[in-house]
C-alpha positions as CSV (number, residue, x, y, z in Angstrom):
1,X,-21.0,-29.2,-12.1
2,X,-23.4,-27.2,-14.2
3,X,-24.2,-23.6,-13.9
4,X,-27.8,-23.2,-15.6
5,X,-28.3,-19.7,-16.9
6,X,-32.2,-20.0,-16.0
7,X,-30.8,-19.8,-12.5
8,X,-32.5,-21.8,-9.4
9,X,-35.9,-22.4,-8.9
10,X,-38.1,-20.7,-6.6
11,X,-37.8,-23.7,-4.9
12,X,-34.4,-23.2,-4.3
13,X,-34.6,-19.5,-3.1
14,X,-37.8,-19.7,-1.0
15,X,-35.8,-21.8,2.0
16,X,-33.9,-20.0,4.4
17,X,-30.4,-20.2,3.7
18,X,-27.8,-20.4,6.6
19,X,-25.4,-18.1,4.8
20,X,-26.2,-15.7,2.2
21,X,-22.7,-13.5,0.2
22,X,-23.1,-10.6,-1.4
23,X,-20.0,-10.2,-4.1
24,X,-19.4,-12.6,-7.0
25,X,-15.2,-12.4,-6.9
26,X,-12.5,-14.1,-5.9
27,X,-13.9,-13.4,-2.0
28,X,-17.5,-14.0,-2.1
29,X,-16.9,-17.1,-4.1
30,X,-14.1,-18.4,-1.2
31,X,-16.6,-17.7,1.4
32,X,-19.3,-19.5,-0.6
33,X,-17.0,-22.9,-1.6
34,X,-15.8,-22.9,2.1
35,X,-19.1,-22.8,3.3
36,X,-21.1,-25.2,1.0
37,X,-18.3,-27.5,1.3
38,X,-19.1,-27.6,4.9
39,X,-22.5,-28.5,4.3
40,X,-24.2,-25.1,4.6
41,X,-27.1,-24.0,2.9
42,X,-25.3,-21.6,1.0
43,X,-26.7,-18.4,-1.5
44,X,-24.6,-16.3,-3.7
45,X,-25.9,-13.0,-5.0
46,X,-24.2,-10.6,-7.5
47,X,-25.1,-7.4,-9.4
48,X,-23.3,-8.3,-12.4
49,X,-21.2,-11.4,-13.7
50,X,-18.6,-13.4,-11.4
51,X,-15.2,-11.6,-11.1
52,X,-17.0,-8.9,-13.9
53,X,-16.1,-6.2,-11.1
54,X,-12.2,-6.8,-10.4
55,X,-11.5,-10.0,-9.8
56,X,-11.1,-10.9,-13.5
57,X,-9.1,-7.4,-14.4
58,X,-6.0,-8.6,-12.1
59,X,-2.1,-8.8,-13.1
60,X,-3.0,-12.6,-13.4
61,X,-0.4,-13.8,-10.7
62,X,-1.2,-15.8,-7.4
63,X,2.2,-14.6,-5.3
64,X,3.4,-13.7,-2.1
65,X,3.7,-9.7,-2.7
66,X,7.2,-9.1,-2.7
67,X,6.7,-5.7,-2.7
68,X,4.8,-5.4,0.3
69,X,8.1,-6.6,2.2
70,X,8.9,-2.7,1.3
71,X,5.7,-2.2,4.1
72,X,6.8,-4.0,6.8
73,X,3.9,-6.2,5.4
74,X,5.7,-9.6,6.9
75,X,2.6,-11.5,7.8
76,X,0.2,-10.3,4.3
77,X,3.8,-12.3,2.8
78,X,4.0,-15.3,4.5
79,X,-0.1,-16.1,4.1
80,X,0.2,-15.0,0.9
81,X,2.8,-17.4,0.0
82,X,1.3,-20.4,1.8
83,X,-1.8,-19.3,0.1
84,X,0.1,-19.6,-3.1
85,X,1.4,-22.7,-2.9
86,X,-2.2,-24.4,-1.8
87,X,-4.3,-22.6,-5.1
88,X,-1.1,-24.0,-7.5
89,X,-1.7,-27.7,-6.1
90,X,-5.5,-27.2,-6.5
91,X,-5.5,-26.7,-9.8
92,X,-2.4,-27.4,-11.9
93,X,-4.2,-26.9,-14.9
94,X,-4.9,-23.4,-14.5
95,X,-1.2,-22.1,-13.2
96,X,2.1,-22.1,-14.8
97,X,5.6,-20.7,-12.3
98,X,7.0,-18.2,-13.9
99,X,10.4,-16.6,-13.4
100,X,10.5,-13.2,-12.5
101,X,13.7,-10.4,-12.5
102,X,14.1,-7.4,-10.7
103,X,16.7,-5.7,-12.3
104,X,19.1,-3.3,-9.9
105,X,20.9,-0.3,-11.7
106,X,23.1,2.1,-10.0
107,X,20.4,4.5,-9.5
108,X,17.6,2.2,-7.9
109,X,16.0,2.9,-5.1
110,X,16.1,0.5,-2.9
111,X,19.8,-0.4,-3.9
112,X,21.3,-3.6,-5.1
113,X,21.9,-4.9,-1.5
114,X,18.3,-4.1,-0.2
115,X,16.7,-5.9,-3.3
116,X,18.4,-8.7,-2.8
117,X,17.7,-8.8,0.8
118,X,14.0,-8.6,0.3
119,X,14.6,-11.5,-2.4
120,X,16.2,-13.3,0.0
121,X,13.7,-13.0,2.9
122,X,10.8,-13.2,0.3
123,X,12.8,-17.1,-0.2
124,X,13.1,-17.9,3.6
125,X,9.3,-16.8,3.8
126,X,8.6,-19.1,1.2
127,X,9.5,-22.4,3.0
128,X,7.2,-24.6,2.5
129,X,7.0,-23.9,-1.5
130,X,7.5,-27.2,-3.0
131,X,6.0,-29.5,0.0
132,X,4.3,-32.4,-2.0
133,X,4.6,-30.2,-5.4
134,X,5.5,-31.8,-8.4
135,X,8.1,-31.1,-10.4
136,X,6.3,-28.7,-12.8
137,X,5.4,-26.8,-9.8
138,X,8.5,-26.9,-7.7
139,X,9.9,-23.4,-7.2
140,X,13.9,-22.8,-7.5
141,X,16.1,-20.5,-5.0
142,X,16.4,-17.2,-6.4
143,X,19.5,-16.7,-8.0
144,X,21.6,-13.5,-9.1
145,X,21.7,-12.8,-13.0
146,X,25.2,-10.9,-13.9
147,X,24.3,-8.0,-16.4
148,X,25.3,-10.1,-19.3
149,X,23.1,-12.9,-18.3
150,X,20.5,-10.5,-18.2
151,X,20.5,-8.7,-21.5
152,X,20.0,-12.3,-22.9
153,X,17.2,-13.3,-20.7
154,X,15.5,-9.2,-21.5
155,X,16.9,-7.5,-24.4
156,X,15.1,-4.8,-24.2
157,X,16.3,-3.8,-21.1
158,X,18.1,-0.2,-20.2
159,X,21.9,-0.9,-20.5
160,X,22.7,2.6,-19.0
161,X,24.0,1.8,-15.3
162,X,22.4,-1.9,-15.0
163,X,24.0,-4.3,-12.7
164,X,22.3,-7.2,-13.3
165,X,18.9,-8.4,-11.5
166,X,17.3,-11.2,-9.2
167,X,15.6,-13.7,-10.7
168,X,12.9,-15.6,-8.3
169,X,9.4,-17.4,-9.0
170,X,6.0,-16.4,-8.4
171,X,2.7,-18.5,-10.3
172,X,0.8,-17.2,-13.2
173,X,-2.6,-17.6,-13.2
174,X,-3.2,-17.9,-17.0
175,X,-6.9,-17.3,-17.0
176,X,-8.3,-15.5,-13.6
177,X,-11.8,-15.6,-14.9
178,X,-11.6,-19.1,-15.4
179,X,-10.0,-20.3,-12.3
180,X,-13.0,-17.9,-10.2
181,X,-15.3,-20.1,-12.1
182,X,-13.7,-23.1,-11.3
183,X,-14.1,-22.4,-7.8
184,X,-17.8,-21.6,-8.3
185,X,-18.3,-24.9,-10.0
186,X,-17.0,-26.6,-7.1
187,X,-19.2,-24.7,-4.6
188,X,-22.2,-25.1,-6.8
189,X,-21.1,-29.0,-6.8
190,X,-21.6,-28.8,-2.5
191,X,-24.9,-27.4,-3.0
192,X,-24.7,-23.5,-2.9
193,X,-27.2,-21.5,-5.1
194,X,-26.3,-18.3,-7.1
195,X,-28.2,-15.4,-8.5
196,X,-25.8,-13.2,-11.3
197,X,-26.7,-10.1,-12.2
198,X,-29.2,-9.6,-9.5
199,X,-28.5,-6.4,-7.6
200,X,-29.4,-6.1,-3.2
201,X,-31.6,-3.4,-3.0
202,X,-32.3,-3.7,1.2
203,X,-32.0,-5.9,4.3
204,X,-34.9,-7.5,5.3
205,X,-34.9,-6.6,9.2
206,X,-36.8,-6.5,13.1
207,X,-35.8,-4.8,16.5
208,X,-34.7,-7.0,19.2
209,X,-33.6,-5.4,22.2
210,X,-32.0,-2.0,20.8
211,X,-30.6,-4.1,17.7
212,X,-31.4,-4.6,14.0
213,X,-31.6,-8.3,13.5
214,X,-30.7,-9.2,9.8
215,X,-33.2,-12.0,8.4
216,X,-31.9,-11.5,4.9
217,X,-32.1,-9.6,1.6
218,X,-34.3,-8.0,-1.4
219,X,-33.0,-8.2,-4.4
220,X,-33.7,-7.5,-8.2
221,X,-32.6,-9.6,-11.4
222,X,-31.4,-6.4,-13.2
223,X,-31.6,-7.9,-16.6
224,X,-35.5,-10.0,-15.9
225,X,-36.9,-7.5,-13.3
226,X,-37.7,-9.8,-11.3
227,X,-37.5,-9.6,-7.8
228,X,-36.5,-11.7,-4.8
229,X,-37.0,-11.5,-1.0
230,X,-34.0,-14.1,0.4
231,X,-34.0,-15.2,3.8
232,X,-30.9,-16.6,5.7
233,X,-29.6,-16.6,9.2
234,X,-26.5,-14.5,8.8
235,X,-25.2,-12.0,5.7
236,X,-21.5,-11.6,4.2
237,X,-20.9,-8.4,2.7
238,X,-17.7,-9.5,0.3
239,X,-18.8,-6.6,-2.1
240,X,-15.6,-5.9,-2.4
241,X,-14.7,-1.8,-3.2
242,X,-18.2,-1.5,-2.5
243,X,-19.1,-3.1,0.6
244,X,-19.8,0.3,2.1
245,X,-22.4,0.7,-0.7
246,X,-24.1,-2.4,0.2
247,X,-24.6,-1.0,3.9
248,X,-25.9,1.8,3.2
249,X,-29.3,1.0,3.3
250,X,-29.3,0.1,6.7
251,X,-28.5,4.3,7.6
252,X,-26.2,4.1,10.5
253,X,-22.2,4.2,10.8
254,X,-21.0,0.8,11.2
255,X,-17.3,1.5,10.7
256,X,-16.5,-0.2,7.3
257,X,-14.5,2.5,4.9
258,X,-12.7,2.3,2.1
259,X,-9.9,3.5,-0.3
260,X,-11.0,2.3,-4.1
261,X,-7.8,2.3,-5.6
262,X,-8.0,1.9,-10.1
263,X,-5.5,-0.8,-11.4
264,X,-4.8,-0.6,-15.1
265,X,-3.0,-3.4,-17.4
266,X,-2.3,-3.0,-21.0
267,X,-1.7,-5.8,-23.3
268,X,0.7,-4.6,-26.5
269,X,3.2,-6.0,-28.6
270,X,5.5,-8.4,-27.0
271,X,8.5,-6.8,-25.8
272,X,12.0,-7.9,-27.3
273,X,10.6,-9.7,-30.3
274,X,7.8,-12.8,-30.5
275,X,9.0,-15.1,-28.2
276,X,12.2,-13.8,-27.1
277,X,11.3,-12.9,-23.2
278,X,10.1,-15.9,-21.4
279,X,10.2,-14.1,-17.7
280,X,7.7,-11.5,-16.1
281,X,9.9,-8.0,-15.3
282,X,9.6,-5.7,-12.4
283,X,10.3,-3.0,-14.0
284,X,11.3,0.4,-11.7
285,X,11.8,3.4,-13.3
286,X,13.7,6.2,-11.7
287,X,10.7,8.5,-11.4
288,X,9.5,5.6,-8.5
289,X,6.9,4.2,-10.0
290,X,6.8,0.5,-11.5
291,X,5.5,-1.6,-13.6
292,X,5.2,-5.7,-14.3
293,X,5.8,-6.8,-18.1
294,X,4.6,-10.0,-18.1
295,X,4.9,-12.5,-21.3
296,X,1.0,-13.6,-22.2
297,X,-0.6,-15.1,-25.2
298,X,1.8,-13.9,-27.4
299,X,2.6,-10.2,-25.7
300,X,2.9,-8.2,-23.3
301,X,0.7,-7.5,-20.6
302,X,2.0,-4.6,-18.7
303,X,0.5,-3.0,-15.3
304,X,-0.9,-2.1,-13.0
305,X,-1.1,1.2,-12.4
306,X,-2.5,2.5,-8.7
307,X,-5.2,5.4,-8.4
308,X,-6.7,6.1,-6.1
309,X,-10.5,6.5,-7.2
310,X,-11.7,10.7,-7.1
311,X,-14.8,10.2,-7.8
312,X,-16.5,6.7,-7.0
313,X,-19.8,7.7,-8.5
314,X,-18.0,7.9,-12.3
315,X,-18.3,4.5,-14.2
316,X,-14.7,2.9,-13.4
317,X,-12.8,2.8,-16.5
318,X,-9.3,2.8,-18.3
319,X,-9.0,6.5,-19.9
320,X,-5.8,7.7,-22.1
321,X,-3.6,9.0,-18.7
322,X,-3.8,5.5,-17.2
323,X,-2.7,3.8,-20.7
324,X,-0.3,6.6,-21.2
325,X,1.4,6.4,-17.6
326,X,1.8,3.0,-17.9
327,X,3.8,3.1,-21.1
328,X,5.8,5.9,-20.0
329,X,6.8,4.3,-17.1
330,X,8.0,0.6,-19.2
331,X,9.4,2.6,-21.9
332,X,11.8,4.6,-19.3
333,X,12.8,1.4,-18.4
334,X,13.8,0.1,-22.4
335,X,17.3,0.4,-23.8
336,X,17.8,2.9,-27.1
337,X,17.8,0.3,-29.6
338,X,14.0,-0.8,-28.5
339,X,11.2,0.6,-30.0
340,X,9.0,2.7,-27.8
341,X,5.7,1.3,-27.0
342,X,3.0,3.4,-28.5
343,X,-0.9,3.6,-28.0
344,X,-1.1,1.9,-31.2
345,X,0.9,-0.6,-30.0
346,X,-1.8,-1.4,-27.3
347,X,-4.5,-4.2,-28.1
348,X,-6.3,-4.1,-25.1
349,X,-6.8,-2.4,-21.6
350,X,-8.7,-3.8,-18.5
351,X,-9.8,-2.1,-15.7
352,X,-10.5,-3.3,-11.5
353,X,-10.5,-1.3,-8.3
354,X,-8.7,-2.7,-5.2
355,X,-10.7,-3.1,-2.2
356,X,-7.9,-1.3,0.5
357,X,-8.7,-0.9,4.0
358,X,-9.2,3.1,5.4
359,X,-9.4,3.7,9.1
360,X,-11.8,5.7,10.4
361,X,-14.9,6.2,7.9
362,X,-14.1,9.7,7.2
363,X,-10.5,9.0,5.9
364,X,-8.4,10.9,3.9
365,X,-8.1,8.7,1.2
366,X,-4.5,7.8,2.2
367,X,-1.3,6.1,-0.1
368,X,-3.1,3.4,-2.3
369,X,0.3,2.1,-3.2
370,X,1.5,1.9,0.5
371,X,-2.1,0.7,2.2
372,X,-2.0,-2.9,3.3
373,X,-3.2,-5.4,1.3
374,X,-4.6,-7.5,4.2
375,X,-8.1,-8.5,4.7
376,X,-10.1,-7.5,7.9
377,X,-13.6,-9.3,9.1
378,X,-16.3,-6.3,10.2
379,X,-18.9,-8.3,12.5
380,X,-21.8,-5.4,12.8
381,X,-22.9,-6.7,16.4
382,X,-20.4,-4.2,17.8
383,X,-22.2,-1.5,16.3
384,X,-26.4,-2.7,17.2
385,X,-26.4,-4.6,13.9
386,X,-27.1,-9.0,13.8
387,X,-26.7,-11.6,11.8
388,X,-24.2,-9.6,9.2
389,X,-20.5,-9.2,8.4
390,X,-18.6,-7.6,6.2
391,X,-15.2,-8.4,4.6
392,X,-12.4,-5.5,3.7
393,X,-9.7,-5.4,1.9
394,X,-7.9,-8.4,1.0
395,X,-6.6,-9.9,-2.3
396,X,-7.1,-13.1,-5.2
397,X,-3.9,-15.2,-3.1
398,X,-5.6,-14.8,0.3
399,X,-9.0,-15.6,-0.8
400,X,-9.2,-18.9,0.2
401,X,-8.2,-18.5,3.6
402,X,-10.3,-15.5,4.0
403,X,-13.3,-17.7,3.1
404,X,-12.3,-20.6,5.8
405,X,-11.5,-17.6,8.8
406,X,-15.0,-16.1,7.6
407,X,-17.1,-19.1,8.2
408,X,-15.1,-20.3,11.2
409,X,-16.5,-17.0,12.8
410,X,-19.9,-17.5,11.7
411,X,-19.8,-21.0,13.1
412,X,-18.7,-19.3,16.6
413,X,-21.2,-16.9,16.7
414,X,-24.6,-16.6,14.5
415,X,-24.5,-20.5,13.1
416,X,-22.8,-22.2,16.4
417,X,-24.1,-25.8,17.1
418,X,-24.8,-25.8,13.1
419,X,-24.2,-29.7,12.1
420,X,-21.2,-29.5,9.6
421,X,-19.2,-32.2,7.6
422,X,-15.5,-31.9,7.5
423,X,-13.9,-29.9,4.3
424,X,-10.5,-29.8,4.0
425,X,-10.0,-27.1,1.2
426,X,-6.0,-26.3,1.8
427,X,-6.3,-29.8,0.2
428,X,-8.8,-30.0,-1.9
429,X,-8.6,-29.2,-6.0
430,X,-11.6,-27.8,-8.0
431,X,-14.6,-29.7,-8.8
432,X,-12.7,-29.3,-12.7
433,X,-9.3,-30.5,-11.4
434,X,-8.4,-33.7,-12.9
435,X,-6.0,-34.6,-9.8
436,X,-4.6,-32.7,-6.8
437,X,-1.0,-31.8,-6.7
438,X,-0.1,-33.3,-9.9
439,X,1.7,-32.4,-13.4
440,X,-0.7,-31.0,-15.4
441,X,1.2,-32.1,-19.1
442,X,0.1,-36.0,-19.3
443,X,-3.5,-34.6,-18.7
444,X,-3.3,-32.0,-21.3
445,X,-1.8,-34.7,-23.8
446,X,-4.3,-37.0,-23.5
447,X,-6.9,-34.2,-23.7
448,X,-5.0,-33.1,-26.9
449,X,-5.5,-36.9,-28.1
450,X,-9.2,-37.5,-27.6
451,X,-9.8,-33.9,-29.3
452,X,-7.5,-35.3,-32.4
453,X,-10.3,-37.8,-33.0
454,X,-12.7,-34.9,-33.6
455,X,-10.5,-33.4,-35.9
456,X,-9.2,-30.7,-33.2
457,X,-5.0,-29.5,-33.5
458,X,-3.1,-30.2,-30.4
459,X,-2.8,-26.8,-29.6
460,X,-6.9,-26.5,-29.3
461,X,-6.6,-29.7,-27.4
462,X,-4.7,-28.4,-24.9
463,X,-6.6,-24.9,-24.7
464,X,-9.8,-26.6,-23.8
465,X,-7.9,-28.7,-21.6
466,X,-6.3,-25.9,-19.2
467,X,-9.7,-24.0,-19.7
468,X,-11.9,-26.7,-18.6
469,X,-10.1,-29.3,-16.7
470,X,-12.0,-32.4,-16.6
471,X,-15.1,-31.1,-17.7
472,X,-13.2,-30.9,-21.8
473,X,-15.3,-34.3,-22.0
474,X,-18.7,-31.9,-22.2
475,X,-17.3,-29.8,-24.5
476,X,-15.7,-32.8,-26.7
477,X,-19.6,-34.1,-26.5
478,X,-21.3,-30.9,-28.3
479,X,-18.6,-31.2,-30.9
480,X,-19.3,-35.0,-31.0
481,X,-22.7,-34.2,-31.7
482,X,-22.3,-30.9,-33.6
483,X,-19.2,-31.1,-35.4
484,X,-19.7,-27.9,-37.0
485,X,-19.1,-26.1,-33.2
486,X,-15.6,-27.5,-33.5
487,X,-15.1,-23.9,-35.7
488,X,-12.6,-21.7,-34.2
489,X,-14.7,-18.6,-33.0
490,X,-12.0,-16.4,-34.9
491,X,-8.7,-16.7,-35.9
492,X,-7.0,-13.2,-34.9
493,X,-5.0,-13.0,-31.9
494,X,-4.1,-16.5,-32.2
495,X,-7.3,-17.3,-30.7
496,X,-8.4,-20.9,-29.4
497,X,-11.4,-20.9,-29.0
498,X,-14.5,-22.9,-30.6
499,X,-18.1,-22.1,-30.7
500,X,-19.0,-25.3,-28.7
501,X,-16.9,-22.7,-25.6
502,X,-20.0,-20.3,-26.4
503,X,-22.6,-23.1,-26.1
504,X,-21.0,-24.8,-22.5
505,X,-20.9,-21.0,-21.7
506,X,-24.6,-20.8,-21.6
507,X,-26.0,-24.2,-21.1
508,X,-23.0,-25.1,-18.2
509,X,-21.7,-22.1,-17.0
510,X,-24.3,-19.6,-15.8
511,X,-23.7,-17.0,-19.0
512,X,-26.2,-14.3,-19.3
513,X,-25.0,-11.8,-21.7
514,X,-22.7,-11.3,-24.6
515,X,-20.0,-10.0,-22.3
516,X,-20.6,-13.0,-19.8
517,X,-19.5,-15.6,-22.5
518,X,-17.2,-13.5,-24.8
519,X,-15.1,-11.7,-21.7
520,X,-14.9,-14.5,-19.0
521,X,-16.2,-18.1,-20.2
522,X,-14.1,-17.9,-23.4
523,X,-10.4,-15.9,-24.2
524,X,-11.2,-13.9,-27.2
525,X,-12.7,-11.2,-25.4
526,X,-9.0,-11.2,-23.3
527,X,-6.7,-11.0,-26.2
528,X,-7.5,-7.5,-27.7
529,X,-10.8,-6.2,-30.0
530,X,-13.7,-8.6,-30.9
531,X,-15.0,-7.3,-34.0
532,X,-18.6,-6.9,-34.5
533,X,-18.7,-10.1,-36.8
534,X,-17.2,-12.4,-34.0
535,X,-19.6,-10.7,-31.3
536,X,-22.5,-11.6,-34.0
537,X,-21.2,-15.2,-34.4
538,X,-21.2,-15.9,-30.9
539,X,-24.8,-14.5,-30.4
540,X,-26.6,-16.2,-33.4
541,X,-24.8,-19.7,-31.6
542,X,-26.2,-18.7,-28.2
543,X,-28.8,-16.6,-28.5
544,X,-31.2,-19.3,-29.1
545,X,-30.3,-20.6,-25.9
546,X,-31.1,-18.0,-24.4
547,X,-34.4,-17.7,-26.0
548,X,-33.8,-14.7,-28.5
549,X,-35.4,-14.4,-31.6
550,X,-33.2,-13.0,-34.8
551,X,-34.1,-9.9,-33.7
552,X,-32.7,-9.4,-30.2
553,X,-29.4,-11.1,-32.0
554,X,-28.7,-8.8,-34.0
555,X,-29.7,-5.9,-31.7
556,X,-27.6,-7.7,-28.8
557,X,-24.4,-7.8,-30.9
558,X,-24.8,-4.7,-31.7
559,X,-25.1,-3.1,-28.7
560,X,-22.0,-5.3,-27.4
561,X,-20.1,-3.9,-30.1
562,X,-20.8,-0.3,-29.3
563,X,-19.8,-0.9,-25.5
564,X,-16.8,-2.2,-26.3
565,X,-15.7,0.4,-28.9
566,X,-17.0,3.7,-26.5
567,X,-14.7,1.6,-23.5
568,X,-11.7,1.3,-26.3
569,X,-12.0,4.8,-27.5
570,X,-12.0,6.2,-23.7
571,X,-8.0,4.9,-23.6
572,X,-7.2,5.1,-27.2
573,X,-8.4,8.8,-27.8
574,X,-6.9,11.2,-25.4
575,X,-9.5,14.0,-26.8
576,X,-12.7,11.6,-25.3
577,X,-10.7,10.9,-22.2
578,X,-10.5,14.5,-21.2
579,X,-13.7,15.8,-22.3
C-alpha cells in the first residue's frame, strides 16, 4: 500500500470520518490500523512525521519490561509480553530475539537471589512465548552464566566482585521507524486517510444540554499553509507527551496530566571489539542507575537515560549531561583493561519523551523511573465533554492492544450499532509481511537472489528485504527501470541503502522533507552524521518529486545540514549545552 506525499484529496477529507487520531506514533497508528481494519472511516492527523516525536527514538526492543517487576508492575509484564510475542509473529522480517545478561556482582542491588527471581518470574510470565513461533523466533529458558562463561560472552565487563549473570531473551526491533510505517501501510491498505505534518489548531464544537459536543477538528498543513476543517463523530487524543497540549483549546480541566520524562540513547564504538559481543547488557552501576548496551549495526547503542522534562516549553533535545551521564554510567560498569568510552567515541544521539501517567493535574512531577508504564483511556464525557478521548501513558509493546481496547470503547459508546467487519489483528501480519508466523531467512534469500539479477550484493538484498518486506518488488522495479538508483546512497557507516529507498520514500511512503526520508524511510540518518554531500544527493533524487526546482535543493540540503550539526553540537560541546 502506497502512501502519496500529495496527501488525500479534498474528496477524501470533506466526509465525516467516524474516527479521527490525533498522534502519528506507535499509539495513534494502533488505534488507526485497529480501527480501519474494522471498517471505519478512519483519519490520521500529525504535526510532524510518523514516530518523528518518540516513537522512532526508542531503545528499539519490543519486551516485557523486566524491570518494572522491580514496581510491582505484574500486569504492565504479562500484556507486555503477550504483546511481544503477537508484534514478533506479525512481522518476522522486522524482529530478531536477542539474548540479554544481567550481570550480579557482590555489591548489586537487588542481590543475586532477587535477580534471578525476577528472571525467573519474568519466564513463568512469559508462557505462552513460543505458541505457533517458529524456530527463529522461539525463546529459550533463561539460564545462569558462571563468571567465566560470562567474560567470554562480555569482555568488557567489570571483573571486580562479578558473579556471573542471567542470560534471558527479549526481541529487537531492528528498525522502529520502519516497523511504525509498516503498520501505517497496513491501515492505509483498510482505507484510513492521513494528514503528516499538519498541526490541530481547535475542536470544532456545539452545546447540547450543559455539554460540548465534539464534531471534529481545524487543522493547518504546517509546511503548505493550508488549512483543514475535519469532521468525524468521535476524536482520539494519542498525542502522546502532549495530549494535554492538544486539549487545551477546549479551556476547562478535564483531568489528563502528565510526567514528560527525556530518554537518551547513544550509538558509539562497539563495545569489546567489532563483533565480539553478540548479547544486549543490562548494565547496573553501583551509583543505581543503568543502562542497556545493545549490539546494533556494527556498535553500540547504549541508553536510555530518564529525565524528567523541567521545562516542557524548551525544544526536547540530547545536550552534553544526558550523553555524558550515560557514558559514565556504562563505563563504571567496564573492567580496567577496556577503553573508556569518550564523547568522541559517540556517532550519534537520539532523543524521545515518555508519555507517563500523573495523578491529579497539578502533580508534582513524581519518579519518572518508578511511574508505571501502563496506558489509561480518558473518555471526556465525565467531565461535560462528547465525542472525545484521550490516551495516556502507555508504551511501543502495548500499542497494539491499546488500539483494539480504544475502539472497543468507541464502539460501546459514541459509534455503537456502527456496522463493522471482523479484524483479527493478534493475528494478523503487516500489509508488508510476506507470511504470518514464519522464518524470515528463506524470504530474505530469495529477496537477496532477485536483487542479484540487478547487480545488487546479498547483503543489500537482504537490507531491502527486512526494510520493506514484500513491497522489495517496488523497489527492485525503480532499479529495473533506473539502474543507476541501484547506487548506494553512501558508503560510511556500513550503510545499505540505495537512492531508489529515497525515491519509494517519496512516491510510496508519504515523505515530506529531507528528515522524513533520510531519518525514518531510509537507515543512514540512524547510523551516525550524514554529511552535507549525502543530504544533497538525496535531495537532487527527490526533490523533483517533490516539485523543487535546483534552487530549493540546494537551499533544502542546506538547511538539513545546519539542523543536524546545531542538534550534534548541543551533545558534543558541553560549552553550547550549558549556555
Amino acid at each position: 500500500m502506497t502512501l502519496s506525499q500529495q496527501g488525500p484529496s479534498h474528496a477524501d477529507l470533506s466526509q465525516v470520518f467516524d474516527v479521527l487520531v490525533i498522534g502519528g506514533g506507535i499509539t495513534g497508528v494502533g488505534v488507526a490500523r485497529e480501527a480501519a481494519g474494522r471498517g471505519l472511516r478512519t483519519l490520521l492527523v500529525d504535526r510532524g512525521d510518523f514516530g518523528g516525536g518518540t516513537s522512532a527514538a526508542t531503545t528499539k526492543y519490543i519486551h516485557g519490561g523486566i524491570r518494572y517487576l522491580e514496581q510491582y508492575d505484574f500486569k504492565v509484564v504479562r500484556e507486555s509480553l503477550r504483546e511481544r510475542r503477537i508484534l514478533a509473529l506479525g512481522a518476522p522480517h522486522l524482529v530478531r530475539q536477542t539474548q540479554f545478561i544481567m550481570p550480579a556482582w557482590r555489591w548489586s542491588k537487588p542481590p543475586r537471589a532477587l535477580i534471578g527471581a525476577g528472571v525467573a518470574l519474568y519466564d513463568v510470565l512469559s508462557y505462552d512465548r513460543n505458541r505457533r513461533a517458529p524456530d527463529a523466533l522461539r525463546i529459550p529458558h533463561p539460564r545462569w552464566l558462571s563468571r567465566k562463561q560470562l567474560m567470554r560472552s562480555v569482555p568488557w565487563l567489570d571483573t571486580d566482585g562479578l558473579q556471573g549473570g542471567f542470560a534471558y531473551h527479549d526481541t529487537l526491533n531492528m528498525h522502529p521507524e520502519r516497523l511504525l510505517l509498516a503498520y501505517v501501510k497496513s491501515a492505509a491498505a483498510d482505507g484510513a486517510v492521513f494528514l503528516t505534518h499538519t498541526e490541530v489548531t481547535g475542536f470544532i464544537q456545539h452545546s447540547d444540554r450543559g455539554n460540548v459536543v465534539i464534531d471534529g477538528v481545524t487543522a493547518r498543513d504546517v509546511l503548505g499553509g493550508v488549512g483543514y476543517t475535519l469532521r468525524a463523530r468521535v476524536v482520539v487524543n494519542a498525542a502522546g507527551p502532549w495530549i494535554d497540549r492538544v486539549l487545551q483549546p477546549l479551556g476547562r480541566p478535564l483531568g489528563v496530566a502528565v510526567n514528560r520524562s527525556k530518554g537518551v540513547h547513544v550509538l558509539t564504538r562497539p563495545l569489546g571489539g567489532p563483533g565480539r559481543v553478540d548479547a544486549a547488557v543490562f548494565a547496573r552501576a553501583k551509583s543505581g542507575k543503568h543502562v542497556i548496551v545493545s549490539p546494533w549495526m556494527g556498535g553500540s547503542f547504549i541508553g536510555p537515560t530518564d529525565t524528567p522534562l523541567a521545562d516542557d516549553s524548551a525544544p526536547v533535545v540530547a545536550d552534553n549531561d544526558d550523553v555524558s551521564s550515560i557514558l559514565s554510567t556504562v563505563n563504571s560498569t567496564m573492567n580496567a583493561s577496556e577503553q573508556a568510552l569518550t564523547i568522541d567515541d559517540v556517532v550519534g544521539a537520539t532523543v524521545g519523551l515518555r508519555p507517563l501517567i500523573r495523578r491529579g493535574e497539578q502533580g508534582d512531577g513524581g519518579n519518572t523511573y518508578s511511574a508505571s508504564r501502563r496506558h489509561e483511556l480518558y473518555h471526556h464525557l465525565d467531565r461535560g465533554v462528547a465525542n472525545l478521548w484521550s490516551i495516556g501513558g502507555g508504551k511501543w509493546t502495548t500499542a497494539r492492544a491499546t488500539g483494539e481496547q480504544m475502539v472497543d470503547e468507541l464502539l460501546r459508546h459514541e459509534l455503537k450499532g456502527t456496522t463493522t467487519r471482523r479484524f483479527d489483528s493478534e493475528r494478523s501480519g503487516t500489509s508488508t509481511t510476506f507470511a504470518w508466523a514464519q522464518d524470515a531467512a528463506p524470504f530474505l534469500t530469495g529477496v537477496a537472489s532477485a536483487g542479484s539479477a540487478l547487480g545488487l550484493d546479498a547483503a543489500t538484498g537482504e537490507h531491502l528485504g527486512r526494510l520493506y518486506g514484500t513491497e522489495y518488488a517496488a523497489i527492485i522495479g525503480l532499479i529495473g527501470a533506473t539502474p543507476s538508483l541501484a547506487e548506494r546512497i553512501t558508503t560510511e557507516h556500513g550503510c545499505l541503502d540505495v537512492l531508489a529507498q529515497a525515491v519509494y520514500a517519496v512516491t510510496a511512503e508519504g515523505a515530506r522533507t529531507l528528515s522524513d526520508v533520510i531519518d525514518r524511510r531510509l537507515v543512514v540518518g540512524t547510523l551516525g552524521p550524514v554529511s552535507r554531500s549525502v543530504i544533497g544527493r538525496v535531495a537532487d533524487t527527490v526533490g523533483p518529486l517533490l516539485g523543487w526546482d535546483d534552487t530549493r535543493c540546494r537551499n533544502e540540503a542546506d538547511a538539513e545540514f545546519a539542523r543536524r550539526s546545531a542538534l550534534e553540537l548541543l551533545w558534543r560541546d558541553p560549552v553550547v549545552s550549558t549556555g
